[in-house]
N, C-alpha and C positions, 0 to 999 in steps of 0.2 A: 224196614221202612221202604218207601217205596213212591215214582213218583207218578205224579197225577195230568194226562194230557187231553186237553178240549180244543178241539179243534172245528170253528164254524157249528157251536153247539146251538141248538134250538126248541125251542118247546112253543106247544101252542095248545089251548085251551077251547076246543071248539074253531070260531075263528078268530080267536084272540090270541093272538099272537103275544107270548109273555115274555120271550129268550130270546132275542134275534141276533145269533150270529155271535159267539162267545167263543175269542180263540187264546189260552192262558197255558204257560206250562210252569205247575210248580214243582221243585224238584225236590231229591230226595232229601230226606230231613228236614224240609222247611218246616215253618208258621207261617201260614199264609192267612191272612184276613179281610172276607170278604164286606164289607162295609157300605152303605147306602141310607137313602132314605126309605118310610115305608114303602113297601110294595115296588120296588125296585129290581127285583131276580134275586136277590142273593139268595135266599131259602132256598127257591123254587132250586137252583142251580146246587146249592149242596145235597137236597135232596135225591138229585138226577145221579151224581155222583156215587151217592150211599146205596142207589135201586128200589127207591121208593117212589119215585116218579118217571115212568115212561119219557125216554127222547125223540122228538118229534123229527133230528135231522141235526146229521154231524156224528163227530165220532169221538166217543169216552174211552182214554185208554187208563189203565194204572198199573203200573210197574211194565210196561212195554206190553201190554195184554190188552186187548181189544173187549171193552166192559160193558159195551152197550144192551146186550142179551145175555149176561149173567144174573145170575140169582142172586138177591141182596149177599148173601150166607157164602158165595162162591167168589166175592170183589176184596175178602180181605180188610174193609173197612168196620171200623167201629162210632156208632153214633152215640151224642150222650146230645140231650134234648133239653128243651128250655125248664120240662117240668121234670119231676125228678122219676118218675115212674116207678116205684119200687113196689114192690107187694108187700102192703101191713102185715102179714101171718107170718111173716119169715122174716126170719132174724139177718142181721149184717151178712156173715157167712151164708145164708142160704140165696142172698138175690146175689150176690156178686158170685155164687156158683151155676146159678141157675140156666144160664145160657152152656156153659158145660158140661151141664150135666140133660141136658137135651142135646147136646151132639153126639153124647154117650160117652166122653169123656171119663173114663178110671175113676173111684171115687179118688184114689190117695191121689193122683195127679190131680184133681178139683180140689183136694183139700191141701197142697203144695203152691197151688197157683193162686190160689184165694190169701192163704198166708203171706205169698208175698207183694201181690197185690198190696196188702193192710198195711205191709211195715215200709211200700215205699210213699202210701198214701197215712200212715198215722192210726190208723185203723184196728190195729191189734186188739187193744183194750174194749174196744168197741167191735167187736163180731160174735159176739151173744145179743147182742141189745136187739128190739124192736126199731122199726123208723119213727114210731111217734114216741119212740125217748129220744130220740136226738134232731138237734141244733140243727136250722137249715143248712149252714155252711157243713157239717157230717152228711148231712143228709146230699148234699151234691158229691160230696168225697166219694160214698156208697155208689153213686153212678157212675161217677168216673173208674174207681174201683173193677165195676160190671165190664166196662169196656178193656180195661186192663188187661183181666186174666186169661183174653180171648187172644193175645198178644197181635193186636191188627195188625196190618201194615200202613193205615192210613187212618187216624182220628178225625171224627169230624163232630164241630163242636155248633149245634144254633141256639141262640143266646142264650148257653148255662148257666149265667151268672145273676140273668135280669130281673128273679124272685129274688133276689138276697139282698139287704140291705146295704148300703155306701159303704159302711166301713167292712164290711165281708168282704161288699165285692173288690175292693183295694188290696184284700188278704188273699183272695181265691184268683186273683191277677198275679201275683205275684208263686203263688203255689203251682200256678199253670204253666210259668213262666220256668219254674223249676223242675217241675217234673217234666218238660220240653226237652230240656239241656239233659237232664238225667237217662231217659229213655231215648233220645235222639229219631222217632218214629217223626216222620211226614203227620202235620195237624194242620188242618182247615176249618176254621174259626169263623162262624156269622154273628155279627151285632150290629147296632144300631150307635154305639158308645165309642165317639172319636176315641176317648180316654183309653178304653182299650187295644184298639186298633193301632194306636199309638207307640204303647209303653208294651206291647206284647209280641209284633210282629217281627218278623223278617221282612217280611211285604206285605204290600195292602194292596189290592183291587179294587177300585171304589165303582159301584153299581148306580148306573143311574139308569131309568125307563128302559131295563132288559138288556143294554148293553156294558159294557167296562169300560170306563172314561178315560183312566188310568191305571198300570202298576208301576211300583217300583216301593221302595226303602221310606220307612214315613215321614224323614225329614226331610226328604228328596221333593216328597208330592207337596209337602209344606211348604217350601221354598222356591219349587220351581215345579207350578199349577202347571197343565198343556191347556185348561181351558174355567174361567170364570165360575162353570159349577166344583170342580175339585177348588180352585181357592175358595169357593165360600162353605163347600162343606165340613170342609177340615179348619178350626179356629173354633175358640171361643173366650168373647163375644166373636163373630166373622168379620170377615174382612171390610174395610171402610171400601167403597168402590164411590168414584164419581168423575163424570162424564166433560167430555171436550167444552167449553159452553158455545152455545152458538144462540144465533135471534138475538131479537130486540132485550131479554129478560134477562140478560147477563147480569150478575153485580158484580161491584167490584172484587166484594169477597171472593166470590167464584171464578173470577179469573185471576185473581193472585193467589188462589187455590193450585188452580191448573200449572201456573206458571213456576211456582215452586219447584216442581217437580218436572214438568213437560221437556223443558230446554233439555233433561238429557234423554228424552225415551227417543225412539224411532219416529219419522212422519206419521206412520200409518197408526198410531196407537189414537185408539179413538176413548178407552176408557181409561181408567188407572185405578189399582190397588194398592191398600197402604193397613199392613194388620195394624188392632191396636197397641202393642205394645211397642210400634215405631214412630208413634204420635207420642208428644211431648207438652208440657204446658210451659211458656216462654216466659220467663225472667222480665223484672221490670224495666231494665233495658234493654233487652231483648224485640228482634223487630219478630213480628211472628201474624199470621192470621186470625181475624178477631170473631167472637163467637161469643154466644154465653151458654153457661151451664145451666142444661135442660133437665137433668138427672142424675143420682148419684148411684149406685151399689158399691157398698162397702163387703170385702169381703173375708175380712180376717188380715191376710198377710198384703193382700190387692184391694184396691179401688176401682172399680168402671165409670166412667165419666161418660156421658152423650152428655152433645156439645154441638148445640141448632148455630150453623154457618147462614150467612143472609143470603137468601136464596138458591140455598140446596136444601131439596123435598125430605131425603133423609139427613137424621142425623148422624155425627161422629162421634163412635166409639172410643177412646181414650182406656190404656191399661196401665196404671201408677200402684209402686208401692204406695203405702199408705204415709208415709213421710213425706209424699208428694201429692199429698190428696187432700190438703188443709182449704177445702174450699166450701162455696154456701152454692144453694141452688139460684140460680139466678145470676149471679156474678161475670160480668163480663171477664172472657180469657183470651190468651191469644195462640195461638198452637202453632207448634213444630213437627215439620214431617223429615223424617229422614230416609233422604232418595237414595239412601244404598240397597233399602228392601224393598223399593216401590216395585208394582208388576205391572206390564202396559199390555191391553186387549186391544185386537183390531173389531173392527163390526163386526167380523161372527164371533166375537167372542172367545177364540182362541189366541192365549198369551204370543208376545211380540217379542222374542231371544232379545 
């Protein structure tokens, strides 16, 4: 294993500047998870890493080695890609040897490392077979497999999981997660899926327009945003956010919205945040803020509720078991917000400790 350091990284596209200024050290044995919206850097940035995209400025080290002008095959890293790449003509065993056997690797050592690849990935049974006998979820194993026998020092994953259907990909999270802890190798992980970024990491980085908003631990960035885009892109539904009221257009609603909660944040908090699952629906004696229900999703174990307040443009999100969801659309409600999770923004938009 091995760790990975960027320091003031950049890339540019013509003059389009896509990287501006990426400075992250992940260390050895992490999970690290790069996470954003589209078109964000993350790819472009793993790919920089693995030596498949030219760096425009800054300096890529890995395991204390200076990687900027290394040859992909010289950095140590191992990539498994969103599509599975495998060669139809050759069997389990042949593509998970195949890169081995191009470095000229011994065959009995190819067929030593292929063996044990299969039996810590499940594989055994399956290294005769074609890939169009097998199951996407084998079928990503087989690549994972590939990167395996190479024994990396650094895995690097862009969104392996996102051909595979929900309940796969909840199996091959969880597989990822295991063979992590098993092998103990440095993995750098791109997706687009909070859910994995989540339930998978050590840390997360979350990318927004070419730079890194945040890292740290993901209930960390959960609970304490540095700035209004990390609160609303981690959640779902996202975070309720609404505003100081000011002008003539205040209602009452809206200021005994604000006031709920205001008395304890700082002066300077000009926005406020409240996930839904710290929104409540108020009991018949219950004094609470009155609304009606705009919408319902029911969701098996959960309920989502938006919930139009008298003039605020958007509506409130609401997250209830379903024992607490006995309601009609339409229905006048009254809500509870609980100021111990609330988060306060100043005007730029960076959270207020």
């Amino acid at each position: 294993m091995a760790s990975v350091t960027l320091k003031d990284i950049r890339k540019s596209f013509g003059q389009t500047d896509v990287i501006k200024g990426i400075d992250l050290e992940i260390k050895h044995g992490e999970f690290m998870v790069f996470v954003g919206p589209s078109g964000c850097g993350k790819t472009t940035t793993l790919r920089m890493i693995a030596g498949l995209e030219d760096i425009s400025g800054g300096d890529l080290s890995i395991d204390g080695v200076r990687a900027n002008d290394l040859h992909p095959s010289m950095r140590g890293a191992a990539m498994v890609f969103q599509s599975y790449a495998l060669y139809p003509h050759m069997s389990v065993a042949e593509n998970m040897a195949f890169s081995l056997k191009m470095s000229g690797v011994p065959k009995a050592q190819q067929i030593k490392q292929v063996q044990d690849a299969a039996e810590i990935l499940d594989l055994t049974a399956l290294l005769n077979r074609l890939p169009k006998d097998l199951s996407g979820g084998q079928r990503q194993r087989v690549a994972l497999g590939r990167a395996i026998v190479r024994n990396p020092k650094v895995f690097l994953f862009d969104e392996p999981l996102s051909n595979l259907d929900a309940a796969l990909r909840v199996h091959m999270r969880m597989e990822l997660s295991r063979l992590h802890k098993k092998l103990g190798t440095t993995m750098i992980y791109v997706t687009h899926d909070q859910a994995e970024a989540m339930t998978m990491s050590d840390r997360i980085a979350i990318f927004n327009k070419g730079r890194i908003e945040q890292v740290g631990p993901p209930m960390e960035l959960y609970n304490k945003p540095c700035n209004e885009f990390v609160a609303s892109f981690l959640g779902t539904p996202s975070i309720n956010f609404f505003d100081k009221p000011q002008g003539a257009s205040i209602t009452p609603s809206m200021q005994q919205l604000w006031d709920s909660i205001a008395r304890q944040m700082q002066p300077q908090v000009q926005r406020i945040g409240v996930r839904p699952e710290h929104i409540s629906i108020a009991q018949p004696d219950q004094n609470g803020i009155l609304g009606h229900l705009a919408f319902m999703e029911h969701l098996g174990d959960i309920s989502i509720l938006y919930i139009k307040i008298d003039g605020l443009p958007q509506l409130m999100s609401a997250k209830l078991s379903n024992a607490q969801a006995l309601y009609e659309q339409g229905q006048a409600v009254k809500i509870l917000l609980d100021s111990r999770y609330a988060i306060g923004f100043d005007s730029s938009s960076n959270t207020v400790p």
